[in-house]
Short mmCIF file of the C-alpha atoms (twelve columns), coordinates in Angstrom:
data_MODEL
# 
_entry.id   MODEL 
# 
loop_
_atom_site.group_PDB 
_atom_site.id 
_atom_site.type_symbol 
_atom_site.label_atom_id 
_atom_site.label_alt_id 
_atom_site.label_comp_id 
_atom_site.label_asym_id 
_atom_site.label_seq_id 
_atom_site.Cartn_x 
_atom_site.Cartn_y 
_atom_site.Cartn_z 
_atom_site.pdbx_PDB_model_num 
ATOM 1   C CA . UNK A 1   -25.574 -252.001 47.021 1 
ATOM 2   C CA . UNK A 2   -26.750 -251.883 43.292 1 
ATOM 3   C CA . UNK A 3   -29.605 -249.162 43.350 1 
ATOM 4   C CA . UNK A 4   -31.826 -249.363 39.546 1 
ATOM 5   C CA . UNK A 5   -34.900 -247.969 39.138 1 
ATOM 6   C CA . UNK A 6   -38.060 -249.723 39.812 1 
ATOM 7   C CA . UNK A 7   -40.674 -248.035 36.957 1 
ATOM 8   C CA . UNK A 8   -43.765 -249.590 38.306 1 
ATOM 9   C CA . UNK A 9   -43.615 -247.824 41.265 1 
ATOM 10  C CA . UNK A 10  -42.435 -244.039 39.024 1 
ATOM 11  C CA . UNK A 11  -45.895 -245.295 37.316 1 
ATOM 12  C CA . UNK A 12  -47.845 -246.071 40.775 1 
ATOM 13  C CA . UNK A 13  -46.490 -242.707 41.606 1 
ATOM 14  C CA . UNK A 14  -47.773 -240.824 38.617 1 
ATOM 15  C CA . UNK A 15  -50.994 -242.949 39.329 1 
ATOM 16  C CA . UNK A 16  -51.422 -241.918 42.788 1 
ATOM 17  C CA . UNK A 17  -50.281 -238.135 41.834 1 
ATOM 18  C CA . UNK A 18  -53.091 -237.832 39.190 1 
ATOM 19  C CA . UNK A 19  -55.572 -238.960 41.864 1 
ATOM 20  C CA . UNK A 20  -54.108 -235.875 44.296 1 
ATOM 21  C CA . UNK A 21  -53.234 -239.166 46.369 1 
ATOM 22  C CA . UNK A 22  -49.767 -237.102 47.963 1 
ATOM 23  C CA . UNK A 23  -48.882 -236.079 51.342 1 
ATOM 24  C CA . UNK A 24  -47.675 -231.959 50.847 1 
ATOM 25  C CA . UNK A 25  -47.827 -231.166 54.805 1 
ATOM 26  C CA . UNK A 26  -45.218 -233.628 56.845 1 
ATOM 27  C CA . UNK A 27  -41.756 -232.436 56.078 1 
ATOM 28  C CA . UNK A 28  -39.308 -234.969 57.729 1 
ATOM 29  C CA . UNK A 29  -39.579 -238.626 55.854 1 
ATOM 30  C CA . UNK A 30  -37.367 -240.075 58.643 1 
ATOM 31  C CA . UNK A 31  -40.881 -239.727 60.699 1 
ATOM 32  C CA . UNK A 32  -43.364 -240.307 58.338 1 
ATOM 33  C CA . UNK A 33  -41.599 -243.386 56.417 1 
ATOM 34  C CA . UNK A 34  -43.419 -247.106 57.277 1 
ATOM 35  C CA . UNK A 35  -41.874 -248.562 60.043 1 
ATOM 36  C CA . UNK A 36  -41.267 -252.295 59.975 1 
ATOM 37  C CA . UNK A 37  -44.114 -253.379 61.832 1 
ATOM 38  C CA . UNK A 38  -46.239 -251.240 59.079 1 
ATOM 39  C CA . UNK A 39  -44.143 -253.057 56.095 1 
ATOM 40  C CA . UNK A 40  -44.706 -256.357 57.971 1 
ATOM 41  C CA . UNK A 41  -48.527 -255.639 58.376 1 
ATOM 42  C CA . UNK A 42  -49.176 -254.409 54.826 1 
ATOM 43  C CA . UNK A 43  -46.934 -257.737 53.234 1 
ATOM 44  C CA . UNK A 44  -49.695 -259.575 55.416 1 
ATOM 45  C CA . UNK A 45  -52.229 -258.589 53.208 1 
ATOM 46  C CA . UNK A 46  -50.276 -257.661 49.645 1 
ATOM 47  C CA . UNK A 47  -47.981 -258.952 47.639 1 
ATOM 48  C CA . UNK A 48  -44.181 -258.690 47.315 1 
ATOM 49  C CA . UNK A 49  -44.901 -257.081 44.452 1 
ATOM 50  C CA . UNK A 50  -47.479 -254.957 45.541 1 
ATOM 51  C CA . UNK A 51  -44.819 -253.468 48.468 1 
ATOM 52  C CA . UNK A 52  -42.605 -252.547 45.538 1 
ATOM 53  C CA . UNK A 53  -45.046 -250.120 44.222 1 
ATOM 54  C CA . UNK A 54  -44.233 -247.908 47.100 1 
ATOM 55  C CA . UNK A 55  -40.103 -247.828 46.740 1 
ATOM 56  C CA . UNK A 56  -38.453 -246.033 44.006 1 
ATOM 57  C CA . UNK A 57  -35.446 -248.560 43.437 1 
ATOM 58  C CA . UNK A 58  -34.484 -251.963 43.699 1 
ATOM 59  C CA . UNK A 59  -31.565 -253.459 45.088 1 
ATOM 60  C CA . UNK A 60  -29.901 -255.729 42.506 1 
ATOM 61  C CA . UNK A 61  -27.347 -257.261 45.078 1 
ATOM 62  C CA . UNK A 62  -30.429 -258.098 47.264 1 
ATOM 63  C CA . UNK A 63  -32.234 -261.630 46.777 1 
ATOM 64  C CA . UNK A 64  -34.920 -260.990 44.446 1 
ATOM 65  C CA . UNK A 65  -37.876 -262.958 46.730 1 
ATOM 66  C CA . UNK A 66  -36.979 -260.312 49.515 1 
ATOM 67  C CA . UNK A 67  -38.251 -257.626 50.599 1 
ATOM 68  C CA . UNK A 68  -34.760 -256.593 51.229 1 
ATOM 69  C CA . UNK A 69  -34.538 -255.661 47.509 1 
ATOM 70  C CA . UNK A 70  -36.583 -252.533 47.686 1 
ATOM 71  C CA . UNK A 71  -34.813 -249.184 49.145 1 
ATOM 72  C CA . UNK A 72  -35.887 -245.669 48.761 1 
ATOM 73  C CA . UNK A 73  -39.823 -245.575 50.433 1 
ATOM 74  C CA . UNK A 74  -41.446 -242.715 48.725 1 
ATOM 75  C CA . UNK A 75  -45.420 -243.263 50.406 1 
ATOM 76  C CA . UNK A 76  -46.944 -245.138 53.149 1 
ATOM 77  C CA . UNK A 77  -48.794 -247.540 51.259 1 
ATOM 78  C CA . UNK A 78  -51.734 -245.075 51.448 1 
ATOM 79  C CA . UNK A 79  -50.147 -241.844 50.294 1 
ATOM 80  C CA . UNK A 80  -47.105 -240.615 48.533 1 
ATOM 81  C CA . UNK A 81  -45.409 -238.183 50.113 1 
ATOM 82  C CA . UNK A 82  -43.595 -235.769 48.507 1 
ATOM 83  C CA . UNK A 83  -40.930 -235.453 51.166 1 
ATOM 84  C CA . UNK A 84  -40.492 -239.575 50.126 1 
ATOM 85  C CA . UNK A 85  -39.787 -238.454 46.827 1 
ATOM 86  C CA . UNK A 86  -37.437 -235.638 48.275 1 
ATOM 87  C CA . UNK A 87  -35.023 -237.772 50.485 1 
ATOM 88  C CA . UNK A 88  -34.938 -240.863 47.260 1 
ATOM 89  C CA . UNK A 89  -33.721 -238.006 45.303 1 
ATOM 90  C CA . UNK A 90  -30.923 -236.993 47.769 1 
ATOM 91  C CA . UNK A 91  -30.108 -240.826 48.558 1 
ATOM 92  C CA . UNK A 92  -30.303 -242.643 45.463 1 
ATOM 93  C CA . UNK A 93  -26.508 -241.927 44.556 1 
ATOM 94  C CA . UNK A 94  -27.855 -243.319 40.494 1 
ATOM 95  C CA . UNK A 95  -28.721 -240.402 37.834 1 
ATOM 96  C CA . UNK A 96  -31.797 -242.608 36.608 1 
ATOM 97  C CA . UNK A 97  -33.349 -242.709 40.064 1 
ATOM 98  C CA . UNK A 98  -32.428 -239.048 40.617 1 
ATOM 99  C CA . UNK A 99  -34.243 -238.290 37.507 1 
ATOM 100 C CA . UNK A 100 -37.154 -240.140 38.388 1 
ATOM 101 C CA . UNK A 101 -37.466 -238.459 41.161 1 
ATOM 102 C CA . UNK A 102 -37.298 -234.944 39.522 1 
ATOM 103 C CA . UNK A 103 -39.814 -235.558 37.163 1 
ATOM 104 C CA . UNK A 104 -42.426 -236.572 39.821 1 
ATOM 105 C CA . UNK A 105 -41.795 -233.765 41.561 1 
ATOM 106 C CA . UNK A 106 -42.123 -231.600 39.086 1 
ATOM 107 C CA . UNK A 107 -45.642 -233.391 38.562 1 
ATOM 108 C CA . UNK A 108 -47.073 -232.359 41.816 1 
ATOM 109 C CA . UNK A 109 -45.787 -228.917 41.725 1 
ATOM 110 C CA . UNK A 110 -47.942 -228.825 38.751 1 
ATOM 111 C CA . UNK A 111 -51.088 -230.077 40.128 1 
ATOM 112 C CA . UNK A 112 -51.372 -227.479 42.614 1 
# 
């Protein structure tokens, strides 16, 4: 697995941040991450592009007409959450990402 960063969605991020479109209250991702059946459902209605707006990195190994390429969820396709944005942080294993991460977190701690 080849993690990069995907910079539309830091940009849909900072989009959604400015709009106080985040998720501060649910603290475990693992629950509050879209489920298959809610990536399926959304895909039914959006783009393959648009469902990239909503994960931090891309999978360069993956087949680029997939929706396999996109890894680290940071929102629900309503929301971000900043617990999203905590747990790409931890996973993403690449500095870039990482630092993506730390800037839009930094963000919303300064829009409260």
């Amino acid at each position: 697995m080849a993690l990069k960063l995907n910079p539309k969605a830091v940009e849909h991020a900072k989009m959604l941040i400015a709009k106080d479109e985040v998720d501060h209250m649910h603290k475990n991702w693992q629950e509050e991450q879209p489920t298959k059946d809610e990536v399926d459902r959304y895909l039914n209605t959006h783009s393959l592009e648009e469902l990239g707006l909503w994960y931090l990195a891309i999978d360069t190994d993956e087949d680029p007409k997939s929706m396999q390429k996109y890894r680290l969820p940071i929102g629900d396709f309503s929301l971000i959450y900043k617990s999203g944005i905590e747990a790409a942080q931890k996973s993403a294993k690449n500095t870039e990402i990482e630092n993506a991460a730390k800037q839009l977190l930094g963000i919303i701690e300064k829009k409260k």
